[in-house]
C-alpha positions in Angstrom: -23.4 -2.1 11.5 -25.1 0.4 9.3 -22.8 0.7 7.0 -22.4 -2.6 6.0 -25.5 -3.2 5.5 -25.6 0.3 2.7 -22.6 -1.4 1.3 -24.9 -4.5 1.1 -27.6 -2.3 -0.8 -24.9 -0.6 -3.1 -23.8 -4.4 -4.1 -27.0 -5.4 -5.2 -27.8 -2.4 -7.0 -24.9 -2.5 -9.1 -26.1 -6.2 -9.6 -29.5 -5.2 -10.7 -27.7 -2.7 -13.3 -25.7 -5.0 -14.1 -28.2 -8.1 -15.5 -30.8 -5.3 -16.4 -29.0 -2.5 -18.4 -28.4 -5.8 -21.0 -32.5 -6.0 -21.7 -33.2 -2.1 -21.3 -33.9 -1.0 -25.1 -33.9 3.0 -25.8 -33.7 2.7 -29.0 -37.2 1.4 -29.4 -39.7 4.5 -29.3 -42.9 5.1 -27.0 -43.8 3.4 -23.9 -40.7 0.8 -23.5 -38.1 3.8 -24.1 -40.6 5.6 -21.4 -40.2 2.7 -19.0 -36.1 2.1 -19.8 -35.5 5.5 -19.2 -37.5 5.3 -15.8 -36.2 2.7 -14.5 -32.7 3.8 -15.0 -33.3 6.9 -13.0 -35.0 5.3 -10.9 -31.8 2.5 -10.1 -29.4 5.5 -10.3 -31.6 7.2 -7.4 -31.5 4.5 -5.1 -27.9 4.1 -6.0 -26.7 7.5 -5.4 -28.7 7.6 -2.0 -27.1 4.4 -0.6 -23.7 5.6 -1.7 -24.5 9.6 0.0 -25.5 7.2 3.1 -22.9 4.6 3.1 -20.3 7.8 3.1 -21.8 9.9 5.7 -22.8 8.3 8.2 -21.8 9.7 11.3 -19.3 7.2 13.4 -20.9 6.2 16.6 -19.3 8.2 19.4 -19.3 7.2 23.5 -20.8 9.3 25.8 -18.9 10.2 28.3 -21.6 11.5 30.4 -23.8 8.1 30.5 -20.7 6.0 31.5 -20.3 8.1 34.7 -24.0 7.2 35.5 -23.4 3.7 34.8 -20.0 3.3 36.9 -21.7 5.1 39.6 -25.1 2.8 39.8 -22.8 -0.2 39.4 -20.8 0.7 43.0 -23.9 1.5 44.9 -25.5 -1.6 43.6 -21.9 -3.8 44.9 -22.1 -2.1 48.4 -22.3 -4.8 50.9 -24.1 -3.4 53.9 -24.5 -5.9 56.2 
């Protein structure tokens, strides 16, 4: 479930470079190369941190210690003592 939702994230990122890197000018000096050069970083962090999340995230193990507990609350609760 997690991971599809990072793999959601990493889609639209890539989108956002995608239509963005088009209007970014660097070759303009002072504040807009200042704010280009930010907001590329900036993209590539959140990039980079959905993509270190989407590829280790631990798989979702059982318990084999809680299923014992549930089997054994389930055959008290179906004993018939009447």
């Amino acid at each position: 479930m997690k991971k599809n939702r990072y793999l959601l994230y990493l889609l639209l990122c890539g989108m956002m470079l995608y239509i963005g890197m088009p209007e970014l000018n660097f070759q303009m000096g002072g504040k807009e190369a200042l704010f280009a050069g930010s907001w590329l970083f900036l993209a590539l962090l959140v990039f980079a941190g959905n993509l270190a999340a989407f590829l280790y995230t631990p798989k979702k193990r059982s318990q084999p210690g809680s299923r014992k507990m549930e089997n054994s609350l389930k055959r008290k609760s179906r004993v018939y003592t009447g």
